[in-house]
N, C-alpha and C positions, 0 to 999 in steps of 0.2 A: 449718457446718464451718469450723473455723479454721484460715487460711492462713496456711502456711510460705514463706518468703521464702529464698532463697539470699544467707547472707554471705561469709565470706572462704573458699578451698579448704580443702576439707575441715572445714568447718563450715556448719551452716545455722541461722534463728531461727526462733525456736518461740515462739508470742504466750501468754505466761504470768498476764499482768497486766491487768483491763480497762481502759479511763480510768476510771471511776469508783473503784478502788480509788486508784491512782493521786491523782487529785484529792482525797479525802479525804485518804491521808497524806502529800501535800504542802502542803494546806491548812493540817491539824493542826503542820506544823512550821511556819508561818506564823506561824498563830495564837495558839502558846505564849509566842513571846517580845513579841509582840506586845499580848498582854493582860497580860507583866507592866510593859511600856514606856508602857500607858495608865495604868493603876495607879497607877505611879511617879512619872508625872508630872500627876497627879489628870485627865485626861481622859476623863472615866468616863462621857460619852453616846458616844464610840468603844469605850469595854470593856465597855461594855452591848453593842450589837451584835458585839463579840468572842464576847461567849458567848453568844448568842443564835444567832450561827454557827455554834459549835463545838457548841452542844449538837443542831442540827439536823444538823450533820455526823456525830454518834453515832446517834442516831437511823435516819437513814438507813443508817448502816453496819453498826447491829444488824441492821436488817430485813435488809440485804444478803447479811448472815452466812448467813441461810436461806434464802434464796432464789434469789443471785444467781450468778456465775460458778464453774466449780467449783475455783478457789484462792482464792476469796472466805467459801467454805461454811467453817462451825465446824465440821463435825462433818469435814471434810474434812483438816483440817490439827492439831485439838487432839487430842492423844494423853496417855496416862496420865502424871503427874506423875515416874516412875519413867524412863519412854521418854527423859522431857526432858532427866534428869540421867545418863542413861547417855550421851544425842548428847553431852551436855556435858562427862562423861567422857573420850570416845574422840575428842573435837572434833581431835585433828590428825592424826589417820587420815584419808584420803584417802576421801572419800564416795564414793558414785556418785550421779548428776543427781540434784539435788531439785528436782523443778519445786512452786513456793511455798512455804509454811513449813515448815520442819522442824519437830521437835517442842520443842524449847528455841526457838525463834523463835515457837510458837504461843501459847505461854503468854506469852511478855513485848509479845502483842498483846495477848491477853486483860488482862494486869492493868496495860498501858496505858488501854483503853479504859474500865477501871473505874474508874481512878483519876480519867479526862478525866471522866466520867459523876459522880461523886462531887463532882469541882470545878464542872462546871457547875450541876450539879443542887443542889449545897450553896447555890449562889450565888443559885438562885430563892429562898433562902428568907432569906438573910442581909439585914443592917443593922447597918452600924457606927454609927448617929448621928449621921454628922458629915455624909458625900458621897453616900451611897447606900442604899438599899432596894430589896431584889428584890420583885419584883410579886406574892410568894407570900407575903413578911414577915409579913404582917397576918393572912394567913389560918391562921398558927399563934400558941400563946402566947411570950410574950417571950423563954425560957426553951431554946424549939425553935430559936427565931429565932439566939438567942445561939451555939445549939452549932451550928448551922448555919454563923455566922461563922465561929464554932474553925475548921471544920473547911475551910473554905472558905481560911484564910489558911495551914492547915499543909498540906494534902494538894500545894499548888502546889509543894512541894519534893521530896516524894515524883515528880513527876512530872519535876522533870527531873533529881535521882536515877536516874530509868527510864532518859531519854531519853539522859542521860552512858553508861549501860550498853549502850542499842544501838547508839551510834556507836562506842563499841569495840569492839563485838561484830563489826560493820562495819569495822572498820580490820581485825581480827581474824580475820578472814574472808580479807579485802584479804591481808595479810603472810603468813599460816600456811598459807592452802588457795590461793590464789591466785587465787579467787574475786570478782569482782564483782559485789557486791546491787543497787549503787545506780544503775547504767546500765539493767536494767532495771525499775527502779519509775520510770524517765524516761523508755523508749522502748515498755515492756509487753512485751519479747521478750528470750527467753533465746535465749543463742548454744550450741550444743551439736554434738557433731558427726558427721559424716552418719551415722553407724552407726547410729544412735542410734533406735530403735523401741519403747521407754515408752509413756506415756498422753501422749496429745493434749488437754488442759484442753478444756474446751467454756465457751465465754464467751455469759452470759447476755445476753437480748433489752437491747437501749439505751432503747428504749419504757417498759420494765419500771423501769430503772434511774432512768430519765427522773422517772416517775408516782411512785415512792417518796420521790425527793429533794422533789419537791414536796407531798408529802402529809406527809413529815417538817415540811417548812416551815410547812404549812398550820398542822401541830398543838402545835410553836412559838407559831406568832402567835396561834393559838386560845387556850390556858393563860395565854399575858403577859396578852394583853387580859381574862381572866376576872381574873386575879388581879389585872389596875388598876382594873376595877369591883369588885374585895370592898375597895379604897380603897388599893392598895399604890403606891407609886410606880413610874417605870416604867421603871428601872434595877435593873441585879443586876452583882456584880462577879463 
């Protein structure tokens, strides 16, 4: 059962968030500017474990999706593509409580996490020639390898493209509804006020949460290590 806390008169918090989501997308805003700041400055046995983090940090967040807290679940928060641009529509109409994602905030997780998943994933397979080869390079033809680069050096701008969009969305939120997202994706508790008798989120086991992050990890370091015995090196940008 998740426990409610008493905050200011006439409001109480309501724990919306688990650490685990939490720490993935604070991780994830970490690590983006972070793997372009190795990049840029050729330090690419640190932007090798950039994405070796970030892609064990999708991983885990996919599983997560199915299985874990119930503001964590896909099928929980993604609504028909129509829903999203109607929130998006009526956005300065005064809601009533959304505990987790609306439906225009579900989709710009999803085609976040595709994009992260596309950049890291591209990056097992790329080789520029010069600094770097992901550990998967070898195991396709030259060809594979190559659009794999493409796609690896442009989708990085798609992503913070996204990323400019949710922080306005978040100021946007901030000025027009008067809403604050980002206190709690820091604290995991929404402030709401006592009236207030919605759905109580039910937050998944930490055991559960615990065993996925490392079994993500494991399967990470399982795939690099295959792919530096098929003779790859053992960096990817």
């Amino acid at each position: 059962m998740d426990r409610e806390t008493t905050a200011l008169p006439g409001t109480r918090s309501l724990k919306v968030w688990d650490p685990w989501i939490r720490l993935v997308h604070w991780m994830i805003v970490l690590l983006i500017p972070f793997s372009w700041w190795t990049a840029e400055t050729h330090r690419f046995d640190l932007h090798v474990w950039s994405g070796y983090t970030m892609l064990t940090l999708l991983v885990f967040r996919i599983a997560w999706g199915f299985v874990g807290s119930h503001t964590a679940r896909f099928r929980n928060f993604l609504a028909s593509p129509l829903e999203g641009l109607r929130h998006l529509v009526h956005f300065r109409k005064r809601a009533p409580v959304e505990i987790g994602h609306n439906a225009a905030g579900g989709w710009m997780v999803l085609v976040m996490l595709g994009l992260l998943l596309a950049q890291a994933g591209s990056g097992l397979f790329a080789d520029d020639e010069i600094f770097t080869r992901g550990p998967l390079a070898r195991a396709v033809d030259s060809s594979t390898s190559a659009l794999a680069t493409s796609i690896h050096l442009r989708v990085f701008w798609l992503i913070v493209g996204v990323a400019v969009l949710h922080v306005l969305a978040i100021l946007a939120y901030r000025l027009v509804r008067k809403q604050n997202l980002v206190g709690p994706m820091i604290t995991g508790a929404l402030r709401l006020p006592v009236v207030y008798r919605g759905p109580v989120p039910r937050m998944a086991s930490n055991w559960l949460a615990a065993g996925l992050l490392a079994g993500a990890a494991a399967a990470v370091w399982a795939l690099v290590t295959w792919g530096q015995a098929q003779g790859g090196a053992s960096a990817f940008g």
